[in-house]
Structure formats: C-alpha cells, structure tokens
C-alpha positions as CSV (number, residue, x, y, z in Angstrom):
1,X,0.0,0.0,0.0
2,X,1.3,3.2,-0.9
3,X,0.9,6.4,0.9
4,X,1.8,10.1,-0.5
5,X,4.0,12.5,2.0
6,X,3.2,16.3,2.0
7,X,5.4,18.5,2.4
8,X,5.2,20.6,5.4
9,X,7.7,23.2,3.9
10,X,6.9,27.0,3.8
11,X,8.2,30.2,3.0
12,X,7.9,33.6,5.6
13,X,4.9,35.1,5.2
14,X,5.0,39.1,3.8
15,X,4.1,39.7,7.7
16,X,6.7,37.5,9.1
17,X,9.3,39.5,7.4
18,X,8.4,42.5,8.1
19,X,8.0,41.9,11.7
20,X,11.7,40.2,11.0
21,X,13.5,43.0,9.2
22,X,11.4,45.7,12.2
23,X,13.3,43.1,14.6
24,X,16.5,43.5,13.7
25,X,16.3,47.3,12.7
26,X,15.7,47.7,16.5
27,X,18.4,45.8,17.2
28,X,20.8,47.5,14.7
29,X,19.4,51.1,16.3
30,X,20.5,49.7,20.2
31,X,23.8,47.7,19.0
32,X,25.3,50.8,17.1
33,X,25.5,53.3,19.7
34,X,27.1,50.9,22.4
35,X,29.2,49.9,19.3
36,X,30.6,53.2,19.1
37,X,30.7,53.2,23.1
38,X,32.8,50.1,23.2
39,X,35.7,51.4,20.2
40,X,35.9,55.0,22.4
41,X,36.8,52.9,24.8
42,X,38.9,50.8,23.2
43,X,40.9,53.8,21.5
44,X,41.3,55.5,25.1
45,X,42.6,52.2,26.4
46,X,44.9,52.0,23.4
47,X,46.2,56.0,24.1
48,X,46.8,55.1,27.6
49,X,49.2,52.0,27.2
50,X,50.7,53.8,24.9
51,X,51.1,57.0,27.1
52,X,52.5,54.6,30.1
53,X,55.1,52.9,27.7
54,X,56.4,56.4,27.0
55,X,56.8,56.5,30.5
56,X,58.5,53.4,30.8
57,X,61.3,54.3,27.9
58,X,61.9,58.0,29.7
59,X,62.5,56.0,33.0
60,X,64.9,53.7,31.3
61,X,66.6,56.6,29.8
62,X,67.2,59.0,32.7
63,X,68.9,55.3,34.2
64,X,71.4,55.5,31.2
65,X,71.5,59.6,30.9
66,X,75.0,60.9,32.7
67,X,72.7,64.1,33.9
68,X,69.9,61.9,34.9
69,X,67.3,63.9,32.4
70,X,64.2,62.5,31.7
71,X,64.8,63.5,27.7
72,X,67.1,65.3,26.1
73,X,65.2,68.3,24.9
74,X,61.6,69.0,23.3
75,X,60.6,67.5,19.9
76,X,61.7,70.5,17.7
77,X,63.8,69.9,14.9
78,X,64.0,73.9,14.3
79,X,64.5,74.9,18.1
80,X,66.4,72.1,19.8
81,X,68.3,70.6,17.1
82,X,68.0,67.5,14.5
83,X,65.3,65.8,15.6
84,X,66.6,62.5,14.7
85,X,69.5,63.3,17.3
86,X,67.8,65.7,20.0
87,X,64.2,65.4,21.7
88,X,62.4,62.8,23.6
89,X,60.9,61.1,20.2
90,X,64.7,60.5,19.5
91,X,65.6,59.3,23.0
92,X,62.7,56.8,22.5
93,X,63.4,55.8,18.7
94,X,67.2,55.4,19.0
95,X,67.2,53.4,21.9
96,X,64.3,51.1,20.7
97,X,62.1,51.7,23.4
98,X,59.4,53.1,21.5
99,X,58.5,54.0,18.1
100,X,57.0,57.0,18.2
101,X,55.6,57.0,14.9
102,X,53.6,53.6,15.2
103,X,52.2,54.7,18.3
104,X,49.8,57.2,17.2
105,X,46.8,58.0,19.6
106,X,44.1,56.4,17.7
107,X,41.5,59.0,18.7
108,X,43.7,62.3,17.3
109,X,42.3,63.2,13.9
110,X,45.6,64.6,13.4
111,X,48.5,62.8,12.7
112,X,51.4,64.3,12.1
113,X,53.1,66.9,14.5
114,X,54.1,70.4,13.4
115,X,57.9,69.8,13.8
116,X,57.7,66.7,11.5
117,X,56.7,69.3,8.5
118,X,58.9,71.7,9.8
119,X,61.8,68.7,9.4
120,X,60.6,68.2,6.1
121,X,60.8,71.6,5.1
122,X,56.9,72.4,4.4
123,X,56.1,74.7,7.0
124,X,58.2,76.5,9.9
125,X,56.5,76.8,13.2
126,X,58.9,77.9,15.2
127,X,62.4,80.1,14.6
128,X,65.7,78.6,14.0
129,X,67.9,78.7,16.8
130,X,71.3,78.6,15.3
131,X,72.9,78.2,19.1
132,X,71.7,74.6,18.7
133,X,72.5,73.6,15.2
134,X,76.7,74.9,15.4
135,X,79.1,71.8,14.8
136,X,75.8,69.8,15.5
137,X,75.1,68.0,12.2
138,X,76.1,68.5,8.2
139,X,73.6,67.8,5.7
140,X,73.7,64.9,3.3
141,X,76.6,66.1,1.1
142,X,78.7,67.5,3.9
143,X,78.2,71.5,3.7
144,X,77.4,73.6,6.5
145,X,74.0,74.3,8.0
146,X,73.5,78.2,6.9
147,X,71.9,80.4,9.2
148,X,68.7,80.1,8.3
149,X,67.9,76.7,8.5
150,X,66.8,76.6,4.9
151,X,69.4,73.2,4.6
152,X,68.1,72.1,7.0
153,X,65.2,69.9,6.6
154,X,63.7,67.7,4.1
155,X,65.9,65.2,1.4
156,X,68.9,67.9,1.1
157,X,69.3,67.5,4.9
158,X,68.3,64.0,5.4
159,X,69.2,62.1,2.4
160,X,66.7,60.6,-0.4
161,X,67.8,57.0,0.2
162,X,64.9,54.6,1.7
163,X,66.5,54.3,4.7
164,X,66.7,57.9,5.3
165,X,63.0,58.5,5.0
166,X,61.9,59.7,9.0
167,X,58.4,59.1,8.5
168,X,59.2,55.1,8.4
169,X,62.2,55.3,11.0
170,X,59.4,56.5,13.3
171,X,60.2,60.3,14.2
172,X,56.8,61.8,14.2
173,X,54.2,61.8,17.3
174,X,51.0,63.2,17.6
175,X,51.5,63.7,21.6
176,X,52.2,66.7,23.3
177,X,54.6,67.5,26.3
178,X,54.4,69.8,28.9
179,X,57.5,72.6,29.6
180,X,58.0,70.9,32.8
181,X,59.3,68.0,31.3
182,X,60.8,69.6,28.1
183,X,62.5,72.9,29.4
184,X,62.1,72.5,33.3
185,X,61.8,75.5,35.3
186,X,61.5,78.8,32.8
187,X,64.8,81.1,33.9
188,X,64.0,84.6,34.9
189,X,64.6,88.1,34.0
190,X,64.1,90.9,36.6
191,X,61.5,92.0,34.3
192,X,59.4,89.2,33.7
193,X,59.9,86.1,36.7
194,X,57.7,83.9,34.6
195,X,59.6,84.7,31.2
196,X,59.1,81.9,28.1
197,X,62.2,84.0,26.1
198,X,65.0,85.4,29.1
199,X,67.6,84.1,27.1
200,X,69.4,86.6,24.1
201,X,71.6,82.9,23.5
202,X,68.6,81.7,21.7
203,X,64.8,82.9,20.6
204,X,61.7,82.6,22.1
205,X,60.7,79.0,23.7
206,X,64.1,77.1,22.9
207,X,66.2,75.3,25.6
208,X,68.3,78.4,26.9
209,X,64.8,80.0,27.9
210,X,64.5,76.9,30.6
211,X,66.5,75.3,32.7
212,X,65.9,71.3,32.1
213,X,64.7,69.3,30.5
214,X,63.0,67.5,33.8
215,X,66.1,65.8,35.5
216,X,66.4,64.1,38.7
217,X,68.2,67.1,40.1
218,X,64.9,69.0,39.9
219,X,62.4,66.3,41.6
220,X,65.6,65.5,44.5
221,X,65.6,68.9,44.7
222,X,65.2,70.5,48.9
223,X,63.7,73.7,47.4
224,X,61.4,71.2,44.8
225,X,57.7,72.4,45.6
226,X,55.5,69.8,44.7
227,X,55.5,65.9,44.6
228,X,56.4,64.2,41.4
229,X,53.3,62.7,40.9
230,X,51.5,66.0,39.9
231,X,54.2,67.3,37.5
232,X,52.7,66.3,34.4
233,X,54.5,64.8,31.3
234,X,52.9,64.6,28.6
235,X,49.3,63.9,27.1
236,X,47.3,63.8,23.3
237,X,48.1,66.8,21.4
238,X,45.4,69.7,20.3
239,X,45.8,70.2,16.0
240,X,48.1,73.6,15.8
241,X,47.1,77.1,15.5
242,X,47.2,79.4,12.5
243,X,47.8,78.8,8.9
244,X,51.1,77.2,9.6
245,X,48.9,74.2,10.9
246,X,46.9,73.7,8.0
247,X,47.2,70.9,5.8
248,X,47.0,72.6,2.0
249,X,46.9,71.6,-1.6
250,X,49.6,73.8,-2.5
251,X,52.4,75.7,-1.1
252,X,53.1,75.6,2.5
253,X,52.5,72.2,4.0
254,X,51.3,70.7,0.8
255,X,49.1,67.1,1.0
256,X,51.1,65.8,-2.2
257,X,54.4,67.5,-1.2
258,X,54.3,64.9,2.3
259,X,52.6,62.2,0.8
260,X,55.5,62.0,-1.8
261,X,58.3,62.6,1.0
262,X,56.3,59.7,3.1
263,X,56.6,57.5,0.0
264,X,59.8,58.0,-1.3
265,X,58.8,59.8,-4.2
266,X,57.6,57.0,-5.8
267,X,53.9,55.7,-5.9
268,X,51.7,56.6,-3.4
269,X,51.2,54.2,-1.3
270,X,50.6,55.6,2.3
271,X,47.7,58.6,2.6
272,X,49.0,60.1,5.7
273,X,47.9,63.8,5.0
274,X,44.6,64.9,3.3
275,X,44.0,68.5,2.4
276,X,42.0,70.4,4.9
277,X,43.4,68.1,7.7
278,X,46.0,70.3,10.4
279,X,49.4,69.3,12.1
280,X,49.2,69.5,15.8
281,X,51.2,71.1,18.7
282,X,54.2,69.7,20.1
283,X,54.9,71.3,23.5
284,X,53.0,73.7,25.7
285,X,54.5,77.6,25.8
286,X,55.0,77.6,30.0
287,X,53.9,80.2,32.3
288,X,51.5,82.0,30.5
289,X,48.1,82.2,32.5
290,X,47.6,84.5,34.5
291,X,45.7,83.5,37.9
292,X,42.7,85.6,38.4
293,X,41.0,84.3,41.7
294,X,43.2,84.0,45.1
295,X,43.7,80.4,46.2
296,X,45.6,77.9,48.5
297,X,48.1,76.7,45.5
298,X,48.2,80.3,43.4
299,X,48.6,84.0,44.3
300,X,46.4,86.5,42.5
301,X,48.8,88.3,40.1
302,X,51.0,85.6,39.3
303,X,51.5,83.4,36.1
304,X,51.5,79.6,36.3
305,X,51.6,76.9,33.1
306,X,48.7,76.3,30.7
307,X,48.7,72.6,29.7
308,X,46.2,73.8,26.7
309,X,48.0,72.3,24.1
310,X,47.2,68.3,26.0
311,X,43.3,68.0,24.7
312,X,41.0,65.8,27.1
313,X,40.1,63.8,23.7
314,X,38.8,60.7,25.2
315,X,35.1,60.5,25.0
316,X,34.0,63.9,24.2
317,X,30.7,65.4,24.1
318,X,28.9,67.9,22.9
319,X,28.4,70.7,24.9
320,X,26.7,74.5,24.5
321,X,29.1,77.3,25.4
322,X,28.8,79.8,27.6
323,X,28.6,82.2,24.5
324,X,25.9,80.3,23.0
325,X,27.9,78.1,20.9
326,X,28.4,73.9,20.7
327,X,31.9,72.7,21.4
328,X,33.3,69.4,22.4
329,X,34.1,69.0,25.7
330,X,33.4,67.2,28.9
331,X,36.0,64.1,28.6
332,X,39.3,63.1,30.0
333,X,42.9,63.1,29.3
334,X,45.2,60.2,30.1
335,X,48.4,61.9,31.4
336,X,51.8,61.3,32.0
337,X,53.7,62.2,35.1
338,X,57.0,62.1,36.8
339,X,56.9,59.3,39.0
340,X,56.4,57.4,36.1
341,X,52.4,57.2,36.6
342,X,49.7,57.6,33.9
343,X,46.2,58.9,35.2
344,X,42.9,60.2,33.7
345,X,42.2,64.1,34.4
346,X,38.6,65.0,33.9
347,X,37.6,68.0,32.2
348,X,35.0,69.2,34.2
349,X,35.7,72.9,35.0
350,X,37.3,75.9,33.6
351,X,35.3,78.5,31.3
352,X,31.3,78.7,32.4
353,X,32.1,76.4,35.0
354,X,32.1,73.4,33.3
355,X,33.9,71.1,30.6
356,X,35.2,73.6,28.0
357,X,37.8,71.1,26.3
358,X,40.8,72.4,28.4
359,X,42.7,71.2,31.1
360,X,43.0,74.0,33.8
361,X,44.0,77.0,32.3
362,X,41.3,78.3,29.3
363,X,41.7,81.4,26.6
364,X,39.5,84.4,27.7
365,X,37.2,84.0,24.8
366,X,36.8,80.0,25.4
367,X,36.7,79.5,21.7
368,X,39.2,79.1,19.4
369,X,43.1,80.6,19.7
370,X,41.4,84.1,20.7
371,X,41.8,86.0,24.2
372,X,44.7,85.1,26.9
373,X,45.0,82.2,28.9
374,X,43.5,82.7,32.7
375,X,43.3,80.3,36.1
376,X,40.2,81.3,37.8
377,X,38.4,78.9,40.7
378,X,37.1,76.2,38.1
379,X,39.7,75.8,36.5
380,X,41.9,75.2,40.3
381,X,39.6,73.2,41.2
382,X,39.8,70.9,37.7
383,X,43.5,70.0,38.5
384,X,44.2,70.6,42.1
385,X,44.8,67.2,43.2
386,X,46.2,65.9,40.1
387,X,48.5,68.7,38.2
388,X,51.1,71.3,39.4
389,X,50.9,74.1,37.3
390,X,53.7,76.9,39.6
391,X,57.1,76.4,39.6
392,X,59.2,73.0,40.5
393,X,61.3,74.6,42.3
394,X,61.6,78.1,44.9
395,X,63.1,81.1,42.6
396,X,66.0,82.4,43.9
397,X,66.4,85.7,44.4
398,X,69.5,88.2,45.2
399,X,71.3,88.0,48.9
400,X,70.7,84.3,49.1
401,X,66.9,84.6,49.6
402,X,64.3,82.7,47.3
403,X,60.5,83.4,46.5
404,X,57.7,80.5,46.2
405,X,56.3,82.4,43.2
C-alpha cells in the first residue's frame, strides 16, 4: 500500500518578514551606539598603554643619561636641534624603546606633528635657533647648516635613500609634552619672573629659555615644591594654531608635497595627510596664564603653566558654550607624570564652569586661539589634586633669599 507524504515546507509570510526586518532594525538602532561606546573605549585604552610605555622608555633613559634627564630636549627639529638626534621622540626611537611613529593615539584626527613638516621643510612653526644647530650636524653632502635653516630639513638635509625617510624610521608623534618636562623651570629676568624668552643665547621658547629638561636634580631637589606625581609629562596633542597648521593643496604644507616625502617619491602608497586636515602642537608655551581668583596653591597676580596644548580627547561630548555656541568637551585626558604614573584628568571645570575642552588654564574667549590664557576657581579646582601648574622649584632671588612664586 502506498501512501503520499506532503510537504510541510513553507516560506515567511510578507508579515513574518516584516516583523523580522522591524526586529533587527531595532536591534541594529540599540547595538550601534554601544558599538561606538565600546571602540571610544577601546581607542582610550589604546592611548593610555601607549602613554604609560612612554613613560617606561623615559624611566629607562634618565637610568642610562649621565645628567639623569628625563629627555634630552623638546621634539623641535628647528629649536632644539636634528630631531633624529635631540628630543624625547629620538631618545625613545634610537634606543628602541618606542617607536613613536607607530604609536599614534588612535583618537587624534591629526597625525602628524608640526615639527615633522617643519623637518621636512613644508612649514616653519617655530624660529631657528642657530645656538643649537653649530658643529651639530652636516647635511647629506657634507656642507654647513647656513643660518637660516633653509638646509636644514627635508631630502637635502636628510638624504633621499629609503632608509633615510623619518616618517618610516618613526620620528613623528601626535603627543604633546608639557614645559615641565621639556625645558624645566622657565629662567627669569628681573622684568618678567615667569619669562618663556630670558635668554638673548637663543629665541623665544628654545632650551636656553629653561633650565631642564626635567632631570632628577629637579624632583631631589630640597627647594622642589611639589611631589612628582603632579608634574605632568605629557598627554594627546590639540591640531596647531594658524595657517602654519593647516594641511594645504599647494604651497606651504602641501598634502602631495608629504605624501610623496612619506613614500619616497615613488607611488603613493601611504595617505597620511589629506588636504584640509591640520598638524598638531608639540609642547606647551610655560607660564603664560595669569591667575585671576586667590587660592591655596596660586597668588592672585602671578602666572602659572597652561597645559592647553594636551586635549582631554577621550570621550568627548557635545556641549553648549557659555557664549551660545556647541563645542566638544566634557571628557578626559590620560596623562603622563614624573613618578612614572599615567592617570585620567577629567575635564570638568574651567570656562562657564564646566567642561570647555581644556585642562586648567582656558583662553578668555573659550573659543578658538582668541583671548589670553587665565586660572580662575574652576579651572583650580579641575586639576588641584592631580597637576602642578607653579614652579618646580623656589626662585632664587639676590642675597641668598628665594621666593615661592
């Protein structure tokens, strides 16, 4: 006897999948934003390991460093020297304890520093301190470094072999450090205690002006004023100021001009800079905001260090202004300090009383590169227990006396 089998196979009905797709749109709309959540995350973990194995290489070099510095000098190849000799990206690079250039901070839209384009000749940020460059270094076919610095950068100084190209041996950063670590105490003047240029030897902001870089003479000090775990290091940069900062398609700073240095001159193979894209800041300027409100830490009147140029980049928000305006603010900063420690520094004060996208000190107008940079209560408040912004160590002063300012 033979029997017939039906088939009890269907297809989705038009309302079954459309009660299916509605399913997993709604799923889709709830994943995405904790998506986004988890890479922020993710990227600020990432700029934080990377921040504490900077530490970790400085530590190691101040144990081989006759003068026990931290780093040789700030990252600027037009201030401080060849950048592939002097600076703490160097320090790190030639003794293989970082490469600075692979360890980018994933959430800086910028990624190349200001002194890398001034190396490679396509913009000039800074003057050139010939106090630094005499008997220092010849360029590739042996003549003198002139005066200007014009010889100084780019293939003529560096060489157009593969193995001379600085982009691939790792000499860029998109990190900032603070003048603490890079200059050390600023020097003074009788006119100006808090000056960034007291020094005819060299120009403004270049090593004469200090007296570092951060050594261990400085945190051993008796006279040192705070504790080394508030003298802040180092942190993601903020993208430069001006026009010198902006990434073009012609002319100064050129996207094609970098691209072609990055590759060689050959193909392009690696888009590292897009038109419309900026450079960013390499080290902050020192003592240049003034304090406004009385307080424990600060005297009225006096100047103290604006870290402005480390950007609290790890999940921002948007925020209205005081002035009426949106701006991102409200995250945090992963820092580096002296005692080798890397901490988070929230950005919850400063201008309007509330996260503006600095760290302590603010610009007057709270926007943009406009006003001067001022310490009022908030902006204590923001960093007392975690950065020092005075001086590291008592300022001497004539008949054997010193001042705390």
């Amino acid at each position: 006897m033979s029997c017939t089998t039906i088939s009890s196979k269907r297809g989705f009905t038009l309302v079954e999948l459309l009660v299916t797709i509605a399913i997993i749109g709604i799923l889709i709309a709830v994943l995405l934003p904790n998506l986004s959540t988890v890479q922020q995350s993710a990227k600020a973990g990432y700029q934080a390991s990377t921040t504490q194995s900077f530490g970790k290489g400085f530590m190691d070099f101040m144990t081989l460093d006759s003068q026990g510095r931290l780093c040789t000098s700030a990252y600027d190849h037009f201030r401080d020297g060849d950048f592939t000799i002097q600076g703490w990206v160097a320090d790190l690079v030639n003794n293989k304890f970082a490469n600075c250039g692979k360890a980018l901070d994933p959430l800086n839209r910028s990624k190349l520093n200001e002194k890398f384009t001034d190396a490679l000749g396509f913009s000039k940020s800074g003057t050139f301190n010939t106090s630094r460059w005499i008997d220092v270094k010849t360029y590739a076919d042996g003549s003198a470094v002139d005066s200007s610095g014009s010889n100084a950068v780019g293939t003529t100084f560096f060489g157009t072999g593969a193995g001379n190209n600085v982009y691939d041996r790792g000499y860029n950063t998109n990190f900032a450090t603070t003048w603490h670590f890079s200059r050390g105490d600023s020097n003074t003047t009788t006119a100006d205690a808090y000056s960034v240029n007291a020094s005819s030897v060299d120009p403004s902001k270049c090593p004469a002006d200090g007296d570092g870089p951060l050594t261990t003479g400085h945190l051993a000090d008796s006279t040192f004023i705070t504790t080394a775990d508030k003298v802040c290091l180092l942190g993601a940069s903020r993208i430069g100021d001006g026009q010198d900062a902006t990434i073009n398609a012609n002319g100064t700073n050129s996207a094609v001009d970098i691209n072609n240095y990055v590759n060689n001159y050959g193909a392009i193979r690696k888009i590292v800079a897009k038109v419309g894209d900026f450079t960013c800041e390499s080290f902050t300027d020192g003592m240049a905001a003034s304090v406004t409100v009385d307080n424990p830490l600060y005297d009225t009147g006096t100047k103290v260090h604006e870290h402005n140029d480390i950007i609290p980049n790890c999940r921002m928000k948007k925020l209205e202004h005081p002035s009426g305006a949106t701006v991102l603010g409200g995250g945090f900063a992963n820092c580096l300090y002296a005692d080798g420690s890397c901490r988070r520094v929230n950005d919850v004060g400063g201008y309007g009383g509330k996260g503006d996208g600095w760290i302590g000190a603010y610009k007057t107008s709270g926007l943009g590169t406009v006003g001067t940079f001022i310490l009022d209560g908030t902006a204590v408040d923001e960093v007392r227990d975690e950065q020092w912004l005075g001086r590291l160590r008592s300022r001497l002063s004539a008949g054997g006396g010193s001042s705390e300012s």
